[in-house]
Backbone as JSON Lines, residues from 0, in Angstrom:
{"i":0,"aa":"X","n":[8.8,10.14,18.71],"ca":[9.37,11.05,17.71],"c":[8.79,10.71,16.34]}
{"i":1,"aa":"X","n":[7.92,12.14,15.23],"ca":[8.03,11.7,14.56],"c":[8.63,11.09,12.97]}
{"i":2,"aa":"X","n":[9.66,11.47,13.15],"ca":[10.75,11.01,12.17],"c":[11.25,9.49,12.42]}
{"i":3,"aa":"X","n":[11.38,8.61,13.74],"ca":[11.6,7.41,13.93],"c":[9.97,6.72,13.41]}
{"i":4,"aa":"X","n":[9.16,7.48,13.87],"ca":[8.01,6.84,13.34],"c":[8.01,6.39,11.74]}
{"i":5,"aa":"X","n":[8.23,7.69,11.19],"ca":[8.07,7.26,9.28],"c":[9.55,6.54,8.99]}
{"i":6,"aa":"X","n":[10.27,6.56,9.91],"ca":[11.85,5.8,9.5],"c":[11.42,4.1,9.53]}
{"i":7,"aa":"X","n":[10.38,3.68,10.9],"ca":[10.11,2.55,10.69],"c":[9.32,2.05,10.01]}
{"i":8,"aa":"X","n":[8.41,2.96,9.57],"ca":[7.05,2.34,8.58],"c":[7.56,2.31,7.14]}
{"i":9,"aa":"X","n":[8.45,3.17,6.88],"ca":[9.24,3.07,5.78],"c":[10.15,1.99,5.81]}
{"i":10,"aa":"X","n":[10.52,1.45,6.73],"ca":[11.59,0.08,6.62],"c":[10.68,-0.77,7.03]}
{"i":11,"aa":"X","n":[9.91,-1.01,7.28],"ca":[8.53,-2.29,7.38],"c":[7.83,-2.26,6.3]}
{"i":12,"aa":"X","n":[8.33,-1.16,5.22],"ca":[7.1,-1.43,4.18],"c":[8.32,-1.43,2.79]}
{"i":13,"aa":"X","n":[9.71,-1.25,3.03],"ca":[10.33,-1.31,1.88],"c":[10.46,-2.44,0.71]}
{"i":14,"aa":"X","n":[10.24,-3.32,1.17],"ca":[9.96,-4.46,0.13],"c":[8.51,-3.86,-1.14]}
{"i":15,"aa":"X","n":[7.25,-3.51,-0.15],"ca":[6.52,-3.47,-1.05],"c":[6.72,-1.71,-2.07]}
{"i":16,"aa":"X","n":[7.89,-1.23,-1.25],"ca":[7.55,0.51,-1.81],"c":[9.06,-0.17,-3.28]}
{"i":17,"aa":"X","n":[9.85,-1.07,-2.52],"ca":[10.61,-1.33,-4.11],"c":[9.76,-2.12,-4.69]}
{"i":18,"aa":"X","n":[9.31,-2.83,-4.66],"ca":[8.88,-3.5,-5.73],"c":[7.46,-2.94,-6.28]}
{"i":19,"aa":"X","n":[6.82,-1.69,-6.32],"ca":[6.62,-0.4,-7.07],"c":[7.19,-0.2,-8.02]}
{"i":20,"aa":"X","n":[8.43,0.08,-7.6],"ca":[9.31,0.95,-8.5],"c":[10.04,-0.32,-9.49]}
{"i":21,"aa":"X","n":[10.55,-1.28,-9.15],"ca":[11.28,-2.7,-10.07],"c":[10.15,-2.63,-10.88]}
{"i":22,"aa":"X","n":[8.6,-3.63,-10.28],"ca":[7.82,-3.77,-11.18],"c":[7.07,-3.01,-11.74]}
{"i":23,"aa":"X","n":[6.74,-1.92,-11.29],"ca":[5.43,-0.98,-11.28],"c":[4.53,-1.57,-10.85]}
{"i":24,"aa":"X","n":[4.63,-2.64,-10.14],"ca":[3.03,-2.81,-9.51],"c":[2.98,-2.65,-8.29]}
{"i":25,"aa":"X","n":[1.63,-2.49,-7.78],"ca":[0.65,-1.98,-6.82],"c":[-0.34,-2.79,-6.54]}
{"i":26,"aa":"X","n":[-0.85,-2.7,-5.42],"ca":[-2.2,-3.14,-4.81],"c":[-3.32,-2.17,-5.55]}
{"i":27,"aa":"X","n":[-3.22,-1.78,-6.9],"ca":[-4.52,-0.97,-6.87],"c":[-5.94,-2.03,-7.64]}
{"i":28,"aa":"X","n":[-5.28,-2.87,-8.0],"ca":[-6.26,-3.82,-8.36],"c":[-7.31,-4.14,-7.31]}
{"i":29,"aa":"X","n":[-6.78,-4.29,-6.24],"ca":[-7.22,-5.57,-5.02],"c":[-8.21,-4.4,-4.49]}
{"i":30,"aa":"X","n":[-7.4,-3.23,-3.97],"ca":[-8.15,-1.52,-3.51],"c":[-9.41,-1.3,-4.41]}
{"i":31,"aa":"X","n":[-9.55,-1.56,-5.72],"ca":[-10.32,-1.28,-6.48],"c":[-11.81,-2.25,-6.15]}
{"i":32,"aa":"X","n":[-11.31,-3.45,-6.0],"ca":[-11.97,-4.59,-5.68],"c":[-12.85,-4.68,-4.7]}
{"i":33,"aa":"X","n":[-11.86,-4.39,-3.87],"ca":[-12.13,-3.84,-2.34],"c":[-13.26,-2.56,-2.3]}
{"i":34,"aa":"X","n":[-13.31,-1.63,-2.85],"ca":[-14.28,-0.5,-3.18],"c":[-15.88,-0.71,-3.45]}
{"i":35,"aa":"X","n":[-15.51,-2.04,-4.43],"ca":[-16.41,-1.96,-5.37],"c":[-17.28,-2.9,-4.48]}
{"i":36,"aa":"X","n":[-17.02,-4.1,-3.62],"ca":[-17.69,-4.89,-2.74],"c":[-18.36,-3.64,-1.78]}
{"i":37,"aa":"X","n":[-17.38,-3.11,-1.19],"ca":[-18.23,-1.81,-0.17],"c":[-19.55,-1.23,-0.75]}
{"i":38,"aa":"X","n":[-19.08,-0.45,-2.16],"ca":[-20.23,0.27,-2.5],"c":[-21.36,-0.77,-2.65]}
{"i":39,"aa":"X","n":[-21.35,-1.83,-3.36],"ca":[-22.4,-3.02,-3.3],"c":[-22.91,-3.44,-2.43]}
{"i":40,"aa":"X","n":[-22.12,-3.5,-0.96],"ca":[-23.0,-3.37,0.67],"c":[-23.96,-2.66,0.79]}
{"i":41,"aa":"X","n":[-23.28,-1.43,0.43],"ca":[-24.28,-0.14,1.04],"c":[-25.34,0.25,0.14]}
């Protein structure tokens, strides 16, 4: 079902989706990081 599906990925990921919203931070640093090594592979 998929509503149990996003019910659990949403409760396996609630720590990081509050602490978004408490801190405002994000992984977009690390994602960015992460990008920038790829494009430098290729």
């Amino acid at each position: 079902d998929s509503f149990n599906t996003i019910a659990a990925t949403l409760y396996d990921r609630s720590e990081e989706i509050l602490n978004f919203y408490i801190n405002r931070a994000s992984n977009a640093a690390a994602e960015s990081f992460n990008a920038k090594i790829k494009q430098f592979r290729a």
